[in-house]
VEXGUTI-950213 format. One record per residue (C-alpha): x, y, z. Coordinates in Angstrom, 3 decimals, decimal comma, always signed. Example, Ala and Ser with C-alpha at 12.3 -4.5 7.8 and 13.67 -1.06 7.14 Angstrom:
2
GUKE        u        v        w
GUKE  +12,300   -4,500   +7,800
GUKE  +13,670   -1,060   +7,140
This chain:
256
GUKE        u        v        w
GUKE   +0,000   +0,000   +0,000
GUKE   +1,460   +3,755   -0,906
GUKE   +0,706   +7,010   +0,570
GUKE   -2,485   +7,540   -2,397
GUKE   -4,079   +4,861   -0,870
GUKE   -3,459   +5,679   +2,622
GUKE   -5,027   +8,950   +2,380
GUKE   -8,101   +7,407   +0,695
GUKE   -8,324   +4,666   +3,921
GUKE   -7,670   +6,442   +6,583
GUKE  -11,148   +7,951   +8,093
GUKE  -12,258   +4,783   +6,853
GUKE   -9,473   +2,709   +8,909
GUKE   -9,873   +5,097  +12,024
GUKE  -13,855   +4,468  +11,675
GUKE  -13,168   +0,640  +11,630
GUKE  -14,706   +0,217   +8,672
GUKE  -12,302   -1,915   +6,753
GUKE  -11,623   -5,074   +6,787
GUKE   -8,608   -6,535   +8,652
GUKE   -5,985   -7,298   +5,912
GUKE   -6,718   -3,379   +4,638
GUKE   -6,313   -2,533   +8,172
GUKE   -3,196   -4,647   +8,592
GUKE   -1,840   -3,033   +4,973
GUKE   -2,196   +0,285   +5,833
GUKE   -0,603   -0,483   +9,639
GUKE   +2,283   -1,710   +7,910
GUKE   +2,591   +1,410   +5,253
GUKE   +2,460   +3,509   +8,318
GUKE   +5,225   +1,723  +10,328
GUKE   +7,348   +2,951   +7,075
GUKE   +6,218   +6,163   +6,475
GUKE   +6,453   +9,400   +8,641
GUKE   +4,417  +11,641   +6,411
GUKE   +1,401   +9,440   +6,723
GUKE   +1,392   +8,797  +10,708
GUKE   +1,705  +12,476  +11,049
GUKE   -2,031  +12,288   +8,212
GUKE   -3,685   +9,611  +10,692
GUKE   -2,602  +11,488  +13,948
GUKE   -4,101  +14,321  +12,675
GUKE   -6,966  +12,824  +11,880
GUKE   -7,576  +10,972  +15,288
GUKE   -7,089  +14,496  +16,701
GUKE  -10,025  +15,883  +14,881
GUKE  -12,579  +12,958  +15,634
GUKE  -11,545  +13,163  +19,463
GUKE  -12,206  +16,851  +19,226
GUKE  -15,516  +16,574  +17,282
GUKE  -16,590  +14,013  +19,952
GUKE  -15,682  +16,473  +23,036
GUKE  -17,192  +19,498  +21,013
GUKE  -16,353  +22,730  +22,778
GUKE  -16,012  +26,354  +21,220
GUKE  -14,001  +29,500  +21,332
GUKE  -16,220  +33,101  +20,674
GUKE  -14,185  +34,990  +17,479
GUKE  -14,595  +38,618  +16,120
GUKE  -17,421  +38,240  +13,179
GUKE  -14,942  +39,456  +10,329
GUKE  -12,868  +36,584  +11,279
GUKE  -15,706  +33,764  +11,039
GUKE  -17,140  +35,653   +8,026
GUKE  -13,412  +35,219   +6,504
GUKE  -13,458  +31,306   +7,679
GUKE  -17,362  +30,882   +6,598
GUKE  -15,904  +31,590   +3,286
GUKE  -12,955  +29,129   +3,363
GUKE  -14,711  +26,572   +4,402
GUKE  -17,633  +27,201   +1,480
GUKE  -14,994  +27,476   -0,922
GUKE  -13,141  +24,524   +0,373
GUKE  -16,117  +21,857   +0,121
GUKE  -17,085  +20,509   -3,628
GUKE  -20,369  +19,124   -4,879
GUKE  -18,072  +15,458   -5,565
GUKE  -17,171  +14,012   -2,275
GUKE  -15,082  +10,516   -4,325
GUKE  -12,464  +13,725   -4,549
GUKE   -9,431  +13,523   -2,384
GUKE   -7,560  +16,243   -1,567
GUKE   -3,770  +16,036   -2,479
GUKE   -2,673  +18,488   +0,357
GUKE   -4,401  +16,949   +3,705
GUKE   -2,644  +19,871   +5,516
GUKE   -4,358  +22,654   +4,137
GUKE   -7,673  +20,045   +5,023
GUKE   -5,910  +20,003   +8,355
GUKE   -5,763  +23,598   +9,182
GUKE   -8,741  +24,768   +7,730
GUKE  -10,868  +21,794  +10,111
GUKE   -8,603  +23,415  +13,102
GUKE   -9,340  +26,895  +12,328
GUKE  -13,050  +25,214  +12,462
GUKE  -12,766  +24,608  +15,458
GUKE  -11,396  +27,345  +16,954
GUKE  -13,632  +29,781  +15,335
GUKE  -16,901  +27,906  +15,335
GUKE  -16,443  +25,411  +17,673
GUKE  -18,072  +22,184  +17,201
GUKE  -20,724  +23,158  +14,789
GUKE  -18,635  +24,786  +12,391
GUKE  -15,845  +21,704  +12,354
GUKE  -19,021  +19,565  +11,534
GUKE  -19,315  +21,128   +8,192
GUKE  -15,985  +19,673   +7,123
GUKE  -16,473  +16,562   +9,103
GUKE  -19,207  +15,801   +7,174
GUKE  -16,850  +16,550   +3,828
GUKE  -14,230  +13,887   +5,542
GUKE  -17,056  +11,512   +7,026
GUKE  -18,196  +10,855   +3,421
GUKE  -14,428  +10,709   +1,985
GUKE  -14,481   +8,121   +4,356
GUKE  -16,373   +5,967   +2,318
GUKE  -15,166   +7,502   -1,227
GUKE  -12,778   +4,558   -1,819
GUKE  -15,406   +2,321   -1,902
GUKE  -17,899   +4,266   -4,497
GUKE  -14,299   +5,209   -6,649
GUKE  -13,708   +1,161   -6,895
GUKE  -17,605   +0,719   -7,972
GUKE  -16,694   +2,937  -11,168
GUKE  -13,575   +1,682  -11,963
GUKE  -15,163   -1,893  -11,986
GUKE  -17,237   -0,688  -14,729
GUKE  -14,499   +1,300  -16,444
GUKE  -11,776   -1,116  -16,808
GUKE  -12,165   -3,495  -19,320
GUKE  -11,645   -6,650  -17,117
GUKE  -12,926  -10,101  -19,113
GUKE  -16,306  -11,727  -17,093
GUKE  -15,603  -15,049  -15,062
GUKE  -18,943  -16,604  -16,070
GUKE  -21,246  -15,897  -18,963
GUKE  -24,401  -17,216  -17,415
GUKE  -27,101  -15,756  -14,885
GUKE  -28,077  -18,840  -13,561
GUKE  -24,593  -19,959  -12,790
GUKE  -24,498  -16,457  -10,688
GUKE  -25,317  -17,831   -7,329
GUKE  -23,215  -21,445   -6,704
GUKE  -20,262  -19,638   -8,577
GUKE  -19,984  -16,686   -6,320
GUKE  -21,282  -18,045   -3,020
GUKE  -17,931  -18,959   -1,512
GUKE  -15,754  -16,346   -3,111
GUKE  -17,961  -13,871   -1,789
GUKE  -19,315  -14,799   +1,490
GUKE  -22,841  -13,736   +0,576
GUKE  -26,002  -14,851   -1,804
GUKE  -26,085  -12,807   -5,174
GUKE  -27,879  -13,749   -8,418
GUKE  -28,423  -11,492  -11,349
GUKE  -30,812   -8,706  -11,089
GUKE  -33,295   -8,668  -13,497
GUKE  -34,610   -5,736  -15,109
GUKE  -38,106   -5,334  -16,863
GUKE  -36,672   -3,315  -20,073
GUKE  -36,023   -5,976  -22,569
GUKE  -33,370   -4,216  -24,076
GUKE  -31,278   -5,435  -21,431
GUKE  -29,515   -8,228  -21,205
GUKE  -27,107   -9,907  -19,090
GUKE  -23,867  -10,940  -20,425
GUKE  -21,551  -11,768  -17,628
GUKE  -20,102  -11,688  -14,671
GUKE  -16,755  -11,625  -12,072
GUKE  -15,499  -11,015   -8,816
GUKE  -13,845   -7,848   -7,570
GUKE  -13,406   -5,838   -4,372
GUKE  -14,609   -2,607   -3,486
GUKE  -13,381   -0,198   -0,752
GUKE  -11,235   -3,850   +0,683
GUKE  -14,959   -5,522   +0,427
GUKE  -15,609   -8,521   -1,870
GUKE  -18,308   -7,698   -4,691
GUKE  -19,787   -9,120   -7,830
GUKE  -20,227   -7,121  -10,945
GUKE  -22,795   -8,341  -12,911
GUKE  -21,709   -6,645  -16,761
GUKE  -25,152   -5,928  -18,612
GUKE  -25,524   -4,637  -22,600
GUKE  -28,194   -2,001  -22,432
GUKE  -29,225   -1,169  -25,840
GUKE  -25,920   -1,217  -27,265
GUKE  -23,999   +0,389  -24,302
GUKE  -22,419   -1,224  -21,130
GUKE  -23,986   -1,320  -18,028
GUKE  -22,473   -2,646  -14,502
GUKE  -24,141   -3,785  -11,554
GUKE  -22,019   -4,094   -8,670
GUKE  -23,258   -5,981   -5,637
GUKE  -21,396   -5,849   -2,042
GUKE  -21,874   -5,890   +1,504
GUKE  -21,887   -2,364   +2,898
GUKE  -20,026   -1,310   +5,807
GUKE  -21,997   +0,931   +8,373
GUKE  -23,720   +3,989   +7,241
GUKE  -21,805   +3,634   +3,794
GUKE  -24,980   +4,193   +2,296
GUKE  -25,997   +7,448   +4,369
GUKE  -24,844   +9,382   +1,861
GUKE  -25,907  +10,848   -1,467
GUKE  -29,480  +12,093   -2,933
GUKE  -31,857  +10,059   -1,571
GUKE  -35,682   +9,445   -3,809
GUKE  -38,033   +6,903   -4,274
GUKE  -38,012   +4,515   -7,188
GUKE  -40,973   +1,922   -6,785
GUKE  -41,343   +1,477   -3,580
GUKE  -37,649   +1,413   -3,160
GUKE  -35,329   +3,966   -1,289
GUKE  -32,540   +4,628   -4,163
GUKE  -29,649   +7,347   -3,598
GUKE  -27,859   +9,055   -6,077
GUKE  -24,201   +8,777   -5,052
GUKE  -21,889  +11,367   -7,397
GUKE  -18,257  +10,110   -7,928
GUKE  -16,329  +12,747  -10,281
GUKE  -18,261  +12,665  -13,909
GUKE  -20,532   +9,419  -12,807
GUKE  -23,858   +9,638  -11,201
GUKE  -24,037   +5,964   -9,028
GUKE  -27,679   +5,022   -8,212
GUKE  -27,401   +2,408   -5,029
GUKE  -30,264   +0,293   -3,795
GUKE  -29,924   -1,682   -0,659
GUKE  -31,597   -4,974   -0,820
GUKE  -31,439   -6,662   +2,930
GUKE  -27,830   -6,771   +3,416
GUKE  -26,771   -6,048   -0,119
GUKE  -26,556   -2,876   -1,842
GUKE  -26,615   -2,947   -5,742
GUKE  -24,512   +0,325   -7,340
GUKE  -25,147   +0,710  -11,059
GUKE  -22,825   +2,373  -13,140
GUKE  -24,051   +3,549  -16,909
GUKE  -24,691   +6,362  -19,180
GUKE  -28,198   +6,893  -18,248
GUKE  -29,789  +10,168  -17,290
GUKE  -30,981   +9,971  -13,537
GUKE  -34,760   +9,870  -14,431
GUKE  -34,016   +6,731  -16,589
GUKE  -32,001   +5,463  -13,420
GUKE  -34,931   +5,770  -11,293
GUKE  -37,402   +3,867  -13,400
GUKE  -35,196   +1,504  -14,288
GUKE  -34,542   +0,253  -10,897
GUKE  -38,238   +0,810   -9,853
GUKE  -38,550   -1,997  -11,947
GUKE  -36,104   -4,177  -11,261
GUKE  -35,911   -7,576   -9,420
GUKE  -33,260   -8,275   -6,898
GUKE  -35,410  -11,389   -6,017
């Protein structure tokens, strides 16, 4: 493991919501690395801090200066990972110092989802690399993938006829095992990507209803990820579709 994927682990990691041999890889990477230790202490700083709250009174042309750091620091694509986690660092400081707890929240909540950003980032690249498919066959889905993956997944099947299955493989996503089920829709390639969420994972995003079914809309750089949860599975979909074809799509789907 490098330093790039260190800083994409490491709410994640101090969250405890990776799986052991990611949390022994990046242990390792840190034993090894000065730069990154000084990234995780940092960032076990600011979670002890948000969890004692606390807050220091400032003049108002100093929070209206911070206010407008902190609005111009967040983006609209939380998958993006900031190359320079001490500017991160002293802006979420400053946070709290001006604001206090409330205002350190606003970029917590920036960091909370990055926490969970290497997980959405490996659900498109699944779709975007051109990896071959294991298995051709739907109905082979389930006894193929039931050991590899530790949980039940079959093909989902969806009620537009112009799509059609045509294979599928095992992958990991975020340190997670997952299935991507490859689909041709109407001439253009679809991927359905089915894992077993860690905690609140799926707490983030726009969230509608799609037939009876709570879908969000999770944005990771140029892709719009729809993400249905069925039981303990969520179901990311990754495609060229516009988000109202997304919606009614899925609304008729069958994770059955």
């Amino acid at each position: 493991m490098n330093c790039a994927a260190v800083e994409r682990y490491v709410d994640a990691v101090l969250d405890e919501e990776v799986d052991p041999s990611t949390r022994i890889a990046v242990d390792e990477h840190l034993a090894d690395c000065t730069s990154c230790r000084e990234r995780v202490a940092f960032s076990r700083w600011l979670k002890t801090r948000l969890r004692e709250g606390g807050a220091v009174k400032a003049p108002d042309a100093l929070r209206n200066r911070v206010q407008k750091a902190l609005s111009e620091e967040r983006s609209p694509s939380f998958a993006r990972v900031d190359a320079s986690w001490r500017a991160t660092a002293a802006m979420a400081a400053m946070a709290l110092l001006v604001f206090g707890i409330g205002g350190a929240l606003q970029l917590k909540g920036q960091r909370t989802m990055a926490g969970v950003a290497p997980l959405f980032e490996d659900v498109v690249r699944a779709h975007t690399r051109p990896y071959p498919a294991e298995i051709a066959r739907g109905d082979q889905v389930p006894a193929y993938f039931a050991e590899k993956v530790g949980f039940a997944v079959r093909p989902v099947e969806f009620g537009d006829p112009g799509i059609r299955f045509v294979g599928a493989r095992h992958a990991e996503v975020g340190g997670r095992h997952a299935v991507t089920l490859q689909y041709e829709a109407r001439g253009r390639k679809m991927t359905v990507v089915a894992f077993r969420p860690p905690a609140h994972a799926l707490d983030v995003g726009e969230e509608v209803q799609a037939g009876g079914r709570v879908l969000r809309y999770v944005q990771v750089g140029t892709h719009l990820v729809p993400v249905v949860q069925h039981g303990d599975i969520a179901y990311a979909v990754v495609g060229d579709l516009e988000p109202e074809d997304w919606q009614q799509l899925l609304s008729d789907a069958s994770l059955e």
